[in-house]
Backbone and ligand atoms as CSV (ligand in chain L), in Angstrom:
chain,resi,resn,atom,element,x,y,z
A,1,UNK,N,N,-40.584,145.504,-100.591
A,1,UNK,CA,C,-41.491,144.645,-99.825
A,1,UNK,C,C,-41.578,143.269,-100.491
A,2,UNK,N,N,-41.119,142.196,-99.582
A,2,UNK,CA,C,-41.349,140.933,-100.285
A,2,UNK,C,C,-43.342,140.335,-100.366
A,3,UNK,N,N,-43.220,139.725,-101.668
A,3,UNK,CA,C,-45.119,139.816,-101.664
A,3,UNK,C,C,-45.515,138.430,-101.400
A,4,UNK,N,N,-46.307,137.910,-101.292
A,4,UNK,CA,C,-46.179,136.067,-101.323
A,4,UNK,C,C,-46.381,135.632,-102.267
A,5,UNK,N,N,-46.343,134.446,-102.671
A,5,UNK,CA,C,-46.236,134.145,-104.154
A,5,UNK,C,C,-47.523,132.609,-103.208
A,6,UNK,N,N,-48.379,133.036,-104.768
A,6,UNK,CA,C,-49.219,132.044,-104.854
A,6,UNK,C,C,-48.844,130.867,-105.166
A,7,UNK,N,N,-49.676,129.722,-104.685
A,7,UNK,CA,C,-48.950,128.214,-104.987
A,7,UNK,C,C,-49.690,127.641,-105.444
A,8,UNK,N,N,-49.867,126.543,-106.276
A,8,UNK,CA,C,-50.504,126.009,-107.355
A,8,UNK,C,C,-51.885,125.361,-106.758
A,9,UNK,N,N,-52.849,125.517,-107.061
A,9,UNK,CA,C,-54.217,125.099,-106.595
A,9,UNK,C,C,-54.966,126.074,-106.051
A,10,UNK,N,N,-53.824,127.495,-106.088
A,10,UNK,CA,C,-54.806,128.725,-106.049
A,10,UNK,C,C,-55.834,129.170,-107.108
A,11,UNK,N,N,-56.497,129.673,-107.390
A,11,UNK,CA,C,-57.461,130.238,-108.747
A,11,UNK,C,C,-56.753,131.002,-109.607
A,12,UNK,N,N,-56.011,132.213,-109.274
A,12,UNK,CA,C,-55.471,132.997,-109.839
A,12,UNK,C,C,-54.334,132.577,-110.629
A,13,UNK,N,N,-53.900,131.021,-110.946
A,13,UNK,CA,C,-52.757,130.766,-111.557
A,13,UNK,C,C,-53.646,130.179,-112.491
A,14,UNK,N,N,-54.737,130.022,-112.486
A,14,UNK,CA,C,-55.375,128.860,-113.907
A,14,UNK,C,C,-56.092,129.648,-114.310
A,15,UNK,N,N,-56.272,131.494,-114.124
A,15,UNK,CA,C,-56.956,132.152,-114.886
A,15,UNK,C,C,-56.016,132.879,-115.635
A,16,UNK,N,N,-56.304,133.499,-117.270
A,16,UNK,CA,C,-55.460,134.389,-118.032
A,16,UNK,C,C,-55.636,135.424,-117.860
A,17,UNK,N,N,-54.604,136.236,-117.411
A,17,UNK,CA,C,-54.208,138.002,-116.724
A,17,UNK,C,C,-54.901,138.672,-118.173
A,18,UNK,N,N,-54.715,139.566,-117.256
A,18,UNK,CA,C,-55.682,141.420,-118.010
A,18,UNK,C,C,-54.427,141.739,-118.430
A,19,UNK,N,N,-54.679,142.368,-119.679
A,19,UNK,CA,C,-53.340,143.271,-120.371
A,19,UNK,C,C,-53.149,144.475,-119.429
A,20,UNK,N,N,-51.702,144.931,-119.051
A,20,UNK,CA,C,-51.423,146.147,-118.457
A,20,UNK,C,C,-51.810,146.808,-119.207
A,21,UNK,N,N,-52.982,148.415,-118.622
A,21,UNK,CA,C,-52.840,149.751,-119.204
A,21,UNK,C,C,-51.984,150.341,-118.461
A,22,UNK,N,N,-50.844,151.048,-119.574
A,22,UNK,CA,C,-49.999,151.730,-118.730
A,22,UNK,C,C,-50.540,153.024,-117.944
A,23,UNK,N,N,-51.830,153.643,-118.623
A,23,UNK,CA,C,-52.507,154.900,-118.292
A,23,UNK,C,C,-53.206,154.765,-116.737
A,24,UNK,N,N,-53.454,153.725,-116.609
A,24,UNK,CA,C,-54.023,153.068,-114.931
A,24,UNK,C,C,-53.215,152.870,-114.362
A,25,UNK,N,N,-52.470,152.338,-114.913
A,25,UNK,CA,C,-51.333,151.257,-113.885
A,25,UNK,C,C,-50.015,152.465,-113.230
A,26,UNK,N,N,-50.145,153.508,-114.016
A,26,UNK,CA,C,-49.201,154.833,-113.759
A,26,UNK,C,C,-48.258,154.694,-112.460
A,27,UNK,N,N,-48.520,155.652,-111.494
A,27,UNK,CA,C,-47.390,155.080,-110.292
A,27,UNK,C,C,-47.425,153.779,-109.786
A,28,UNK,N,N,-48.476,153.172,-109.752
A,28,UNK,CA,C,-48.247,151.708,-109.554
A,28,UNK,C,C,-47.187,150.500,-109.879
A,29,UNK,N,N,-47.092,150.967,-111.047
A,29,UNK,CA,C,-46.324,150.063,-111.951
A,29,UNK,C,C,-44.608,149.858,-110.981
A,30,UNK,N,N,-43.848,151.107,-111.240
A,30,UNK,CA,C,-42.552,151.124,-110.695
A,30,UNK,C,C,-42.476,150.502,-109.222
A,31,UNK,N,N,-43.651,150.852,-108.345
A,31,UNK,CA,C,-43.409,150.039,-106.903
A,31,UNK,C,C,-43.832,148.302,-107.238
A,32,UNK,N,N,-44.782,148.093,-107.939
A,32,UNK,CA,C,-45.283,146.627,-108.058
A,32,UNK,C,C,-43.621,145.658,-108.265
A,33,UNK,N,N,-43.422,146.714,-109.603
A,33,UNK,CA,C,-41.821,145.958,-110.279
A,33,UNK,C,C,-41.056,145.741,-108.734
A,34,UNK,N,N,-40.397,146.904,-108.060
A,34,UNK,CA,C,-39.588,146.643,-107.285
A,34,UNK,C,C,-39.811,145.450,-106.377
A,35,UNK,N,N,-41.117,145.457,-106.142
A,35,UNK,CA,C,-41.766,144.665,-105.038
A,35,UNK,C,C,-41.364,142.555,-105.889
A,36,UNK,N,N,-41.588,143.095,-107.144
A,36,UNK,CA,C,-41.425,141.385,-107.619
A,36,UNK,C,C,-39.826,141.180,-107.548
A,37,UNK,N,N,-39.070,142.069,-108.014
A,37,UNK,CA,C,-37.763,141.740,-107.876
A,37,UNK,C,C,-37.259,141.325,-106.930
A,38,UNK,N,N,-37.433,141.968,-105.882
A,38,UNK,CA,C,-37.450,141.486,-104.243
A,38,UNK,C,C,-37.854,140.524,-103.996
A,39,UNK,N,N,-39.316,140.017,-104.973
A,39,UNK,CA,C,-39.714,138.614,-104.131
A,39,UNK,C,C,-38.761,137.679,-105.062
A,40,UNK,N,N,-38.475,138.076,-105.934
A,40,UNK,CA,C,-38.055,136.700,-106.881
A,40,UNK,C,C,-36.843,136.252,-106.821
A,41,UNK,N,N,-35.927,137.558,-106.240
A,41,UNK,CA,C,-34.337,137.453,-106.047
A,41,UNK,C,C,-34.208,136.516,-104.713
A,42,UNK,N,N,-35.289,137.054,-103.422
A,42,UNK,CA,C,-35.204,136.504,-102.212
A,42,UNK,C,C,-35.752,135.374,-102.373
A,43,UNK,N,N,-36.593,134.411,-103.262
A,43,UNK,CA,C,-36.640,133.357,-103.170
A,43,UNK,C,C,-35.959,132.204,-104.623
A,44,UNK,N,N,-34.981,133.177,-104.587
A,44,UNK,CA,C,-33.788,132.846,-105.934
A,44,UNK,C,C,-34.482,132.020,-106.954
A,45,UNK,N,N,-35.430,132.387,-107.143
A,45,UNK,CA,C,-36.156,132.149,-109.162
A,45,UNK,C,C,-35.532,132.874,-109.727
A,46,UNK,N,N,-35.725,132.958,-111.157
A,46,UNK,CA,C,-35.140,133.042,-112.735
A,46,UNK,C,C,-36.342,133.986,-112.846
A,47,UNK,N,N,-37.605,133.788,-112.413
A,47,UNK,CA,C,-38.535,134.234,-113.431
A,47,UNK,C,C,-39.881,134.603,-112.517
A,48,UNK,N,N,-40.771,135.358,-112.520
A,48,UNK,CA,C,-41.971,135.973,-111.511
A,48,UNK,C,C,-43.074,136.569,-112.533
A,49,UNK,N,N,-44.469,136.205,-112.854
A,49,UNK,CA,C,-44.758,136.754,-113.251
A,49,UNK,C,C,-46.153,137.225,-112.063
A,50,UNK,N,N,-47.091,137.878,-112.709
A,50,UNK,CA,C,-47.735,138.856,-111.796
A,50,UNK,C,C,-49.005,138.018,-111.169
A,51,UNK,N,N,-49.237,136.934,-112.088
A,51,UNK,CA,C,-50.475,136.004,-111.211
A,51,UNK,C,C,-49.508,135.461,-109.677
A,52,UNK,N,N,-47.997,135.166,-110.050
A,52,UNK,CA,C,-47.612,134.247,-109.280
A,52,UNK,C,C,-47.541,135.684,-107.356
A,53,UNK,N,N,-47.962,136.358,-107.950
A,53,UNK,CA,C,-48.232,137.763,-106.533
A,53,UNK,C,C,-49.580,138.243,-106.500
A,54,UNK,N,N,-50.438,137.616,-107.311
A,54,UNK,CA,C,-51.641,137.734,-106.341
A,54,UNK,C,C,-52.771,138.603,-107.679
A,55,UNK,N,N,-51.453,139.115,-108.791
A,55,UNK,CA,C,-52.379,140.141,-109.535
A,55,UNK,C,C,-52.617,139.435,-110.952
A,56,UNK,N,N,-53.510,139.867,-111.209
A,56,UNK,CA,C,-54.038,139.331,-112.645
A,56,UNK,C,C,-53.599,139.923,-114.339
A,57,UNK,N,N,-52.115,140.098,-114.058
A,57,UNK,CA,C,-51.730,141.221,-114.908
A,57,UNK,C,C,-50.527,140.145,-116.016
A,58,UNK,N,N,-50.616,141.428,-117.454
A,58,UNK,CA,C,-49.753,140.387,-118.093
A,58,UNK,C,C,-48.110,141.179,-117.825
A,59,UNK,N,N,-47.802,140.828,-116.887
A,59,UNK,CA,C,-46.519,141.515,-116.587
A,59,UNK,C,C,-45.578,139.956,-115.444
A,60,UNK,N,N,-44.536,140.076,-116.193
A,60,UNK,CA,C,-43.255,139.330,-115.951
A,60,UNK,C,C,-42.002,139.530,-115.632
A,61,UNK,N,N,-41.242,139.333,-114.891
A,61,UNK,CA,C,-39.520,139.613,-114.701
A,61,UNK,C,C,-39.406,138.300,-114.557
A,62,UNK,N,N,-38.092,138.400,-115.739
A,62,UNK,CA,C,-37.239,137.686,-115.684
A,62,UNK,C,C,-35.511,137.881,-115.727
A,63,UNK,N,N,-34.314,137.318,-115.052
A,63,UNK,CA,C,-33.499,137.443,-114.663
A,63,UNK,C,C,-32.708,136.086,-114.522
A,64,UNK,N,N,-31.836,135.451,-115.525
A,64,UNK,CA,C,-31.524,133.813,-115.732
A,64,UNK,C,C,-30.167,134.101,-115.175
A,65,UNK,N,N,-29.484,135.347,-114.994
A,65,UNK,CA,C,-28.392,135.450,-114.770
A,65,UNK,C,C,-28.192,136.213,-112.985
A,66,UNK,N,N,-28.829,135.864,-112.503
A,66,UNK,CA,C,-28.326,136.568,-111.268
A,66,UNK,C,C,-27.399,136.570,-110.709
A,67,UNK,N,N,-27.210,137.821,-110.185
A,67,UNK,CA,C,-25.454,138.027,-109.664
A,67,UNK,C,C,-24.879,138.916,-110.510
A,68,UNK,N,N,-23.573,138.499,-110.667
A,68,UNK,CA,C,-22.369,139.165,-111.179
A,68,UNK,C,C,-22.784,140.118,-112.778
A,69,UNK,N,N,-23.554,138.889,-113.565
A,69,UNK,CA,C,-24.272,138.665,-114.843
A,69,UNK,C,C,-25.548,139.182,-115.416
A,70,UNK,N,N,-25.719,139.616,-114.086
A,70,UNK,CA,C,-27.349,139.907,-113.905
A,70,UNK,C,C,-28.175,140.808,-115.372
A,71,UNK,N,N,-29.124,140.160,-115.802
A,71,UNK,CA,C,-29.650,140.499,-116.971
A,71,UNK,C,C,-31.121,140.242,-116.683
A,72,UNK,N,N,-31.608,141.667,-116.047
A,72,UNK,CA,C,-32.926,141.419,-115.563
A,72,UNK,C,C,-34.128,142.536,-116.652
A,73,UNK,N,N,-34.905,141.360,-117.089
A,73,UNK,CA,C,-36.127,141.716,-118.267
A,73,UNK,C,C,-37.218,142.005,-117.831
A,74,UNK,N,N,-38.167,143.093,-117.976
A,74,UNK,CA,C,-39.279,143.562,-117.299
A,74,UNK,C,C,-40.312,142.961,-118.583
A,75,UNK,N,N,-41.306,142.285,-118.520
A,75,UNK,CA,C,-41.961,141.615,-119.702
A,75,UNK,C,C,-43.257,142.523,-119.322
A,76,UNK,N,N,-43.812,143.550,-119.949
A,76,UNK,CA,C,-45.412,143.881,-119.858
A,76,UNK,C,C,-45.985,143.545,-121.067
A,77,UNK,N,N,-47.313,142.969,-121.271
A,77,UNK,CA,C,-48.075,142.544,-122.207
A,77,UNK,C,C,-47.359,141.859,-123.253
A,78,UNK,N,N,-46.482,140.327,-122.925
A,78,UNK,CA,C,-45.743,139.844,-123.936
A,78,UNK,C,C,-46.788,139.311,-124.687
A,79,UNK,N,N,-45.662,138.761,-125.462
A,79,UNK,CA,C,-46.364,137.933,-126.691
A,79,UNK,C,C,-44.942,137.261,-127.404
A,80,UNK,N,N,-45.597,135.522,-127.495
A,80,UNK,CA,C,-44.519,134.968,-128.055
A,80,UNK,C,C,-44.610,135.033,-129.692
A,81,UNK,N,N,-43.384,135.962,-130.723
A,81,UNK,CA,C,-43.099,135.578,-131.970
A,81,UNK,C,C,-42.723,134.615,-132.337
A,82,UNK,N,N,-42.098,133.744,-131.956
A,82,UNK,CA,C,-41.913,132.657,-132.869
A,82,UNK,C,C,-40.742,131.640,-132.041
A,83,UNK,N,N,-40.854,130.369,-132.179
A,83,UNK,CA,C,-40.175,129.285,-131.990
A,83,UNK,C,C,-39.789,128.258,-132.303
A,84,UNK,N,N,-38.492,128.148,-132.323
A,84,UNK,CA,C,-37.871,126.704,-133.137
A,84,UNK,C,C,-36.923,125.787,-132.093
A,85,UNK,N,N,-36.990,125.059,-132.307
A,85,UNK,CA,C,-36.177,123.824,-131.913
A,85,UNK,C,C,-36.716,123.217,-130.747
A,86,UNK,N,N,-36.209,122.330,-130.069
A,86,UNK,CA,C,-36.424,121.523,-129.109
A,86,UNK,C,C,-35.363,121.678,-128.126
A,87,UNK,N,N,-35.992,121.434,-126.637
A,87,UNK,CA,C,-34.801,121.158,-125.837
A,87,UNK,C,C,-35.377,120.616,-124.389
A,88,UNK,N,N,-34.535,119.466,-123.463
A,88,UNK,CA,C,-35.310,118.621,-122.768
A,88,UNK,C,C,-34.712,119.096,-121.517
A,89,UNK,N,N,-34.873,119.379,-120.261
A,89,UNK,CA,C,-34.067,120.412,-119.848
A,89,UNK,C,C,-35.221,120.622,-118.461
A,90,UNK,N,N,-34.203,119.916,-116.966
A,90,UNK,CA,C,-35.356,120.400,-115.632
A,90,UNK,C,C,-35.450,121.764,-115.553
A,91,UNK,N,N,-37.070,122.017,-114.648
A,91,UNK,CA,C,-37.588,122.654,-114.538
A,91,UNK,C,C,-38.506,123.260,-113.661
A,92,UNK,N,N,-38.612,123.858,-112.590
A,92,UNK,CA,C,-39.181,124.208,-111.515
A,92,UNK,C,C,-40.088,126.083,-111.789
A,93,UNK,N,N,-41.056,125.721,-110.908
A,93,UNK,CA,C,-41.577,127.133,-110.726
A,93,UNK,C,C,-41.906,127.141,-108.738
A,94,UNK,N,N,-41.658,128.653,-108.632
A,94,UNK,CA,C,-41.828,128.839,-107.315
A,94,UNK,C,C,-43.245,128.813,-107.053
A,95,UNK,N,N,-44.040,128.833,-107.498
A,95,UNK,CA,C,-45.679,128.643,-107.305
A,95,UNK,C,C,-45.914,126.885,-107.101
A,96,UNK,N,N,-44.698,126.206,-107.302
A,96,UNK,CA,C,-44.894,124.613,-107.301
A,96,UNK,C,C,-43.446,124.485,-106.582
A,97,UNK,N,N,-43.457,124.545,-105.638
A,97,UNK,CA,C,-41.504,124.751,-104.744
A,97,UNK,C,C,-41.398,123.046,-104.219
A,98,UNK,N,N,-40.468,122.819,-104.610
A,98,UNK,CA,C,-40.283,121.205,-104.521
A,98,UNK,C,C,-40.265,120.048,-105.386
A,99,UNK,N,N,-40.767,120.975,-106.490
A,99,UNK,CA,C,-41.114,119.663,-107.898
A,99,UNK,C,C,-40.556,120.469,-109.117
A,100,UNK,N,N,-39.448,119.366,-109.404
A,100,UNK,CA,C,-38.770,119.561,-110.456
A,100,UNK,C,C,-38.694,118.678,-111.725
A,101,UNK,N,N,-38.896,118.742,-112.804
A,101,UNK,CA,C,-39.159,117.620,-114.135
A,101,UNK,C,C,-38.279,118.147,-114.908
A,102,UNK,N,N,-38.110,117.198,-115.845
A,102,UNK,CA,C,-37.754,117.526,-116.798
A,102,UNK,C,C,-39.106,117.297,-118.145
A,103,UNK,N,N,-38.753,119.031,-119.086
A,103,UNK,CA,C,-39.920,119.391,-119.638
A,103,UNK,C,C,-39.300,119.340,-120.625
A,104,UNK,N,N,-39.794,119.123,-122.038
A,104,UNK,CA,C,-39.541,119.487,-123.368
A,104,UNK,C,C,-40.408,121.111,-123.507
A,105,UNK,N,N,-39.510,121.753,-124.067
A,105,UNK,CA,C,-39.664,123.324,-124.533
A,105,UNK,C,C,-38.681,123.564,-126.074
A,106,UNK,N,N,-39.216,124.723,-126.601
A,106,UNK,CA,C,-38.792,125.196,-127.355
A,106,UNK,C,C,-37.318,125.911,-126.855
A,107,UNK,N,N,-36.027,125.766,-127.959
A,107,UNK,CA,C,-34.729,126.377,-127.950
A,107,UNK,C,C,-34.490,127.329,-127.961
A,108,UNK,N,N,-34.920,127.991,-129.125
A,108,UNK,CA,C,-34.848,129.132,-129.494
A,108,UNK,C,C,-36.414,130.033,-129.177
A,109,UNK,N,N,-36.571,131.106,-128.403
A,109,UNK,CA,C,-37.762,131.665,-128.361
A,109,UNK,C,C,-37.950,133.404,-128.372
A,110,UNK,N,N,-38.467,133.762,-129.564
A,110,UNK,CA,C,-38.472,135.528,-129.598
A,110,UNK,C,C,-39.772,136.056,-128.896
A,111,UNK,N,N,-39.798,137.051,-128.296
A,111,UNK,CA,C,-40.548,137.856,-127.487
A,111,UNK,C,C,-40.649,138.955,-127.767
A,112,UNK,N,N,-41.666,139.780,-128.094
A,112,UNK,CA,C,-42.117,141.100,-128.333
A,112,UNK,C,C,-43.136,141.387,-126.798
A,113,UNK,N,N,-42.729,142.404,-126.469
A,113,UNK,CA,C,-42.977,143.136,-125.254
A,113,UNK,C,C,-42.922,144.768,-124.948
A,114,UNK,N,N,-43.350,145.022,-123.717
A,114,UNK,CA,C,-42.545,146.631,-123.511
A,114,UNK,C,C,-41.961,146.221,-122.170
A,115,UNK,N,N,-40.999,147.501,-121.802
A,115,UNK,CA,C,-40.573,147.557,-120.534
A,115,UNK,C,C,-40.993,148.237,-119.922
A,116,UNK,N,N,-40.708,148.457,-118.720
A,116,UNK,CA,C,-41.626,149.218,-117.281
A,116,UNK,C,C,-42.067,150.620,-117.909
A,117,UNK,N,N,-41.548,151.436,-118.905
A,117,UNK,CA,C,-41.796,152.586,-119.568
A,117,UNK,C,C,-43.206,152.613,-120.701
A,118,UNK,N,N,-43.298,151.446,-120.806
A,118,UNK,CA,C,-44.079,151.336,-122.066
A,118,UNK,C,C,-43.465,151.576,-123.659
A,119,UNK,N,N,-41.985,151.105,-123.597
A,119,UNK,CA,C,-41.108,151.538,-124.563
A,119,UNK,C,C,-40.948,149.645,-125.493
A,120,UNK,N,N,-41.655,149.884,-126.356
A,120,UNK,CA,C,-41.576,148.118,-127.482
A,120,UNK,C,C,-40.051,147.738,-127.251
A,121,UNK,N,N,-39.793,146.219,-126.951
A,121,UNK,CA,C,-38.958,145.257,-127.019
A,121,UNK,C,C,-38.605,144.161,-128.211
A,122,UNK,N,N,-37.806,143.951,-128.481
A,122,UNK,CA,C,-38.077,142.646,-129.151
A,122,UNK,C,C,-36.442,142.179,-128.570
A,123,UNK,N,N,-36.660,140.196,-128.205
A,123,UNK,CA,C,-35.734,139.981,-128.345
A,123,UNK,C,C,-35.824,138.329,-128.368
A,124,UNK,N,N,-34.933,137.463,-128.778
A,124,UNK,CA,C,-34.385,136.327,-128.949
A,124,UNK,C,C,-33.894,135.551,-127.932
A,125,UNK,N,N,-34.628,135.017,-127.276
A,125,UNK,CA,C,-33.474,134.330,-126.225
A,125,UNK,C,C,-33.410,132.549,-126.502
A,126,UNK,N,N,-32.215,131.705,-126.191
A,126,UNK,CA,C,-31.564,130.799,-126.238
A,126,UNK,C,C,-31.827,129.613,-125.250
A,127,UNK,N,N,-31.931,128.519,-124.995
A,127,UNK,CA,C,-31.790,127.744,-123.634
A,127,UNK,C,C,-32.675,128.247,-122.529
A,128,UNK,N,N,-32.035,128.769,-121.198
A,128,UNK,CA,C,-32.510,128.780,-120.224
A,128,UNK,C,C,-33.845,130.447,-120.620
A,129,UNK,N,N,-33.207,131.044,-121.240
A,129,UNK,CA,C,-33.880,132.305,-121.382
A,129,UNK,C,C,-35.396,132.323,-122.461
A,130,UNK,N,N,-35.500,131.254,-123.219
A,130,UNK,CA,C,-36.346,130.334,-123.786
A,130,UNK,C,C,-36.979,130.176,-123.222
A,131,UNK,N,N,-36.417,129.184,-122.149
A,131,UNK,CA,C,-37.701,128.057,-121.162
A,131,UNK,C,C,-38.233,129.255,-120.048
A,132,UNK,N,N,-37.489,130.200,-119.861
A,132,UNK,CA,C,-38.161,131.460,-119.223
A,132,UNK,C,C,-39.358,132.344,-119.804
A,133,UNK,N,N,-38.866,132.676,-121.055
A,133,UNK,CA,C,-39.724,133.340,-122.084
A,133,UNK,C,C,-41.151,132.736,-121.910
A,134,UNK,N,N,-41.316,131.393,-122.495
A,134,UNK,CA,C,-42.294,129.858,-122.412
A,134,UNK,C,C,-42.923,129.850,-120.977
A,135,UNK,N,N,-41.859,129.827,-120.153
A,135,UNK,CA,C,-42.735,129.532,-118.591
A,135,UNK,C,C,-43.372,130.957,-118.143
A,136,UNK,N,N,-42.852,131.993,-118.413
A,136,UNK,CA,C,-43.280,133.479,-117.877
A,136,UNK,C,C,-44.459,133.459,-118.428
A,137,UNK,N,N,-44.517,133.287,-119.838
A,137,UNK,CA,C,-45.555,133.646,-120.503
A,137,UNK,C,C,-46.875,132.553,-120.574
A,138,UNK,N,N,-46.459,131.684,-120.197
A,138,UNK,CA,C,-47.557,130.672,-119.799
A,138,UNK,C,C,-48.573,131.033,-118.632
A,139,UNK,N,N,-47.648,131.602,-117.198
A,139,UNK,CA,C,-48.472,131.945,-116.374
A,139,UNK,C,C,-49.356,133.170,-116.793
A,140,UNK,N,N,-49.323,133.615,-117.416
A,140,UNK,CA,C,-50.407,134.813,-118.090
A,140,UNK,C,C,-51.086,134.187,-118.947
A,141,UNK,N,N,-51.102,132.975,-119.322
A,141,UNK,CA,C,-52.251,132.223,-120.245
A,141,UNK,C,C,-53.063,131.063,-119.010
A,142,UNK,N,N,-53.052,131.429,-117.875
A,142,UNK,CA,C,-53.111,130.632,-116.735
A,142,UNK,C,C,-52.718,129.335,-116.996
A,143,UNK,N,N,-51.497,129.106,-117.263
A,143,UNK,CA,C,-50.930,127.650,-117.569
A,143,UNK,C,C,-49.916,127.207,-116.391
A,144,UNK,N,N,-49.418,126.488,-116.126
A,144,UNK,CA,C,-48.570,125.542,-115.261
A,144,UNK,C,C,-47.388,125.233,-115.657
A,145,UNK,N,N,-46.190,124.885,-115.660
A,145,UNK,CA,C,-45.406,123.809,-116.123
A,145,UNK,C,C,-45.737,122.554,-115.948
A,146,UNK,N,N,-46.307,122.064,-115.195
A,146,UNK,CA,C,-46.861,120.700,-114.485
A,146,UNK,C,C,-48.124,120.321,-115.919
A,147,UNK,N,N,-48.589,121.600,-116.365
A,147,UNK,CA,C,-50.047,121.396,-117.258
A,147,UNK,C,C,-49.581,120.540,-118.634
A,148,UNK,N,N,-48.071,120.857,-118.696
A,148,UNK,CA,C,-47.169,120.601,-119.766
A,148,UNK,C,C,-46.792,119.279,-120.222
A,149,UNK,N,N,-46.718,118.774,-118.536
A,149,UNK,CA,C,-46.431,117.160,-118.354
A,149,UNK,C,C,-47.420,116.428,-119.269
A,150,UNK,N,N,-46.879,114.590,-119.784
A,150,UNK,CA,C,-47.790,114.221,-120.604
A,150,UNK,C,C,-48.253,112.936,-119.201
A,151,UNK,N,N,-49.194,112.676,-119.385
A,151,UNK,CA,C,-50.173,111.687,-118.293
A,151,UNK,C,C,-49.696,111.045,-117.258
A,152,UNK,N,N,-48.316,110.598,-117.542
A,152,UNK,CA,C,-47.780,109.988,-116.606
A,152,UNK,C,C,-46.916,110.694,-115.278
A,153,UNK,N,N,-46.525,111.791,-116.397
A,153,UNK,CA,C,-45.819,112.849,-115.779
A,153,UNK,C,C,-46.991,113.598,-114.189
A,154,UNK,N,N,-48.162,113.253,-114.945
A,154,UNK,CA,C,-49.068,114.465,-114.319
A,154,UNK,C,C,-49.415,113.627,-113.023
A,155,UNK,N,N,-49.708,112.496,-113.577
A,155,UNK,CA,C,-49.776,111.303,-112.092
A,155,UNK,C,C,-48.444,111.465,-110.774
A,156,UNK,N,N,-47.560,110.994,-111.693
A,156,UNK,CA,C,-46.386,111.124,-110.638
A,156,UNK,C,C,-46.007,112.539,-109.827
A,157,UNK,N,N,-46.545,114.155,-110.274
A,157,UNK,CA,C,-46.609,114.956,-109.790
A,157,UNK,C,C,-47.448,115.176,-109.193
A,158,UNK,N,N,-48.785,114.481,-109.310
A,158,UNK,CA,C,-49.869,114.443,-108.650
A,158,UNK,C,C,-49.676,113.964,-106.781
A,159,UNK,N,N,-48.963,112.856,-107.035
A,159,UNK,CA,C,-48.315,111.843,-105.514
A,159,UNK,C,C,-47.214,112.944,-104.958
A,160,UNK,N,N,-46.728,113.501,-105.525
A,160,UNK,CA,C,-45.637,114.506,-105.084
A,160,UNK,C,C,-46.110,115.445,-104.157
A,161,UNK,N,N,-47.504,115.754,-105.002
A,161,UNK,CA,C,-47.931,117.378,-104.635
A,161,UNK,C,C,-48.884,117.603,-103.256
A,162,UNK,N,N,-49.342,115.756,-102.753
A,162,UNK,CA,C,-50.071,115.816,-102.233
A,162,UNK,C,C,-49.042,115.784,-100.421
A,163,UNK,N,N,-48.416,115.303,-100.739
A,163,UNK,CA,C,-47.381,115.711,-99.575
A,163,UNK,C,C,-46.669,117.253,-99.410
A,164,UNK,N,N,-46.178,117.457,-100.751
A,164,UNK,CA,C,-45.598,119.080,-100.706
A,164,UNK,C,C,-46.253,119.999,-100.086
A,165,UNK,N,N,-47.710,119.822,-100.516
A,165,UNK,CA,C,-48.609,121.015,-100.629
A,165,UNK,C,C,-48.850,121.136,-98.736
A,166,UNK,N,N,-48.553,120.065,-97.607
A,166,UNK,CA,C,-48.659,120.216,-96.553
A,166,UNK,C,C,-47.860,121.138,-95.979
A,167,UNK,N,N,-46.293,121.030,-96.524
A,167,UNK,CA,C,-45.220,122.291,-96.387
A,167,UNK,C,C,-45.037,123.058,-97.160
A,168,UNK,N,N,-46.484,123.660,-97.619
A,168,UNK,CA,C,-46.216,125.084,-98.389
A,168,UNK,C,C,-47.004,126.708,-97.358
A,169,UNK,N,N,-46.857,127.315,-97.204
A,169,UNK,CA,C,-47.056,128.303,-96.233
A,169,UNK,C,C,-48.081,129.325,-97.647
L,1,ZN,ZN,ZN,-43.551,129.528,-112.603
């Protein structure tokens, strides 16, 4: 089932999600997942986390490789370990469809997590899988990419958004 994805000036993207219990969340969990994959593949993002569908949860998929390559990450209750470097690099979220910047983010970014099982993760990702790590995990701190922008940035997305936001459904 495709779900709708919230768009920026909703509430639920500027509040910080509830940690998944896996003991509640029990059959839920496996249909919710399928349901984001579906929305995120059909509206060809990299990355979905659970405010951007309506729920207040710290749960994320991400997938930088779709297709052939496909390397798709189930993120429940992340948490970023550690980050180094810099990298300047556009950037879009489907909760903001139409506005693209270029953001400074961290290069290198490690992630400790579980997967849909409740089974611990750890892993390292590079470039695009970085700025995924960073952006996934932001929307569970109710953050933006746009929040990221420095003043001028936020103005000029500001004039953007006020036209976009007429063709957003
Ligand atoms: Zn996003």
């Amino acid at each position: 089932m495709l779900l709708r994805i919230t768009k920026h000036g909703e509430p639920i993207l500027k509040k910080a999600a509830q940690p998944v219990d896996f003991n509640a969340a029990g059959e839920e969990l496996p249909k919710l997942l399928r349901d984001m994959w579906s929305t995120m593949y059909a509206a060809k993002g990299v990355g979905l986390a659970a405010p951007q569908v309506g729920l207040s949860l710290r749960l994320a998929v991400i997938d930088v490789k779709p297709g052939e390559k496909s390397d798709p990450i189930v993120l429940v209750n992340p948490e970023i370990v550690s980050r180094e470097g810099t990298l300047i690099e556009e950037e879009g979220c489907l909760s903001v469809p139409g506005i693209y910047v270029r953001l400074k983010r961290h290069e290198r970014v490690r992630v400790r997590a579980f997967d849909e099982r409740g089974r611990p993760w750890e892993r390292t990702g590079t470039g695009l899988l970085a700025r995924a790590f960073e952006h996934e995990v932001d929307h569970l701190e109710g953050k933006l990419f746009l929040d990221r922008l420095d003043i001028v940035g936020k103005l000029k997305a500001a004039v953007l958004l006020k036209d976009l936001k007429k063709t957003w459904t």
